[in-house]
C-alpha positions in Angstrom: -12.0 -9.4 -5.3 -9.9 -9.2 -2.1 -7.2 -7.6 -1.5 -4.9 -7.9 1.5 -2.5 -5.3 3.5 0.7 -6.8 4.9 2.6 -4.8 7.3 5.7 -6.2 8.1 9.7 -4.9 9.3 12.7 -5.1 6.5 15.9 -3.8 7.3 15.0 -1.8 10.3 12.2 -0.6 8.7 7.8 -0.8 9.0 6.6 -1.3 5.7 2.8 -2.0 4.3 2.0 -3.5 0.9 -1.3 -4.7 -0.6 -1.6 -7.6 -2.5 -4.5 -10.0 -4.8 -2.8 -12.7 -3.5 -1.6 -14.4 -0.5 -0.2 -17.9 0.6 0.6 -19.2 3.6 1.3 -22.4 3.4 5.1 -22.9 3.6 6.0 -23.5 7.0 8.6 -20.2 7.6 7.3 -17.8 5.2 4.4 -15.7 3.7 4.5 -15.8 0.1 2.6 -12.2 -1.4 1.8 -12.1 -5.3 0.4 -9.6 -7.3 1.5 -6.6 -5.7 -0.8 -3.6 -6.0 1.6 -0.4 -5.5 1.0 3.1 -5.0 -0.5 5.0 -8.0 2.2 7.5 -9.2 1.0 11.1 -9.0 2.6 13.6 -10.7 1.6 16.4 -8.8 2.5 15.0 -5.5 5.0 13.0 -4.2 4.8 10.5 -1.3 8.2 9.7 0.3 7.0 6.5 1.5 5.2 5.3 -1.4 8.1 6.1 -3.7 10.5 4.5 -1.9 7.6 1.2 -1.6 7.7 1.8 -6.0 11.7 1.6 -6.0 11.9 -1.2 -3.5 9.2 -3.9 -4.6 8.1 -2.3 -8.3 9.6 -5.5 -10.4 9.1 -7.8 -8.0 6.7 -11.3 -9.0 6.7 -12.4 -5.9 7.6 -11.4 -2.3 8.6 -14.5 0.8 8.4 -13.2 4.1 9.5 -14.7 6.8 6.7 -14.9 9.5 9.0 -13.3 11.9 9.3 -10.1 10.2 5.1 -9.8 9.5 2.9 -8.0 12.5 -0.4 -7.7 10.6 -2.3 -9.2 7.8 -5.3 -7.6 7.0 -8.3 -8.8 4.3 -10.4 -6.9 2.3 -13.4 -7.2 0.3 -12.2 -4.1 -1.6 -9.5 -1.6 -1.6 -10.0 0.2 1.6 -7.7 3.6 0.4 -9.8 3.6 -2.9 -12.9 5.2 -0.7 -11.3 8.1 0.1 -13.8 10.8 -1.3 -12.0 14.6 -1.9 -13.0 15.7 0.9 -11.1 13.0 3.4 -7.3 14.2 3.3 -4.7 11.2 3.0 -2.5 10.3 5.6 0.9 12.9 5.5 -1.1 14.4 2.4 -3.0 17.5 1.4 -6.3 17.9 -0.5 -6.4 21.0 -2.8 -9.9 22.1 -3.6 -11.9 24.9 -5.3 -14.2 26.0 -2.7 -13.0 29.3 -2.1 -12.1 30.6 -5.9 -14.4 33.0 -7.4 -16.9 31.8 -9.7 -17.9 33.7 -12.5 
């Protein structure tokens, strides 16, 4: 299954979303289905990835205009699903147990 990862620039601002589906074939826009958002963590919060829930959660189907798109990038799998415990996030912060006492 591939997954893409559109970056693109809406109302001043640089978003990315990942997607299952992608068409390009209308002449002035890029047509993204299937949005695959952020997981929701309880414990942590995300600013951006909040704000990417809120903004595009209900949405079927997203029409960019080429303009406003500076990347596309293709996948043969998610590439933020690798991260092992170990590898912090970007902005985020890994809590582990390596220095509590074991009994």
């Amino acid at each position: 299954m591939n997954i893409f990862r559109v970056h693109f620039t809406w109302k001043e601002k640089e978003y990315e979303l990942k997607a299952l589906s992608l068409d390009m074939t209308h002449p002035y826009f890029v047509s993204i289905k299937d949005l695959v958002l952020p997981a929701e963590n309880g414990v942590l919060i995300n600013p951006a990835d909040d704000e990417i829930r809120k903004s595009f959660g209900g949405v079927r189907q997203l029409m960019l205009p080429f303009q406003s798109v500076s990347l596309i990038e293709e996948f043969t799998e998610d590439p933020d699903a690798k991260r092992t415990l170990q590898e912090a996030p970007k902005g985020g912060m890994v809590v582990t147990d390596r220095f509590t006492k074991r009994s």
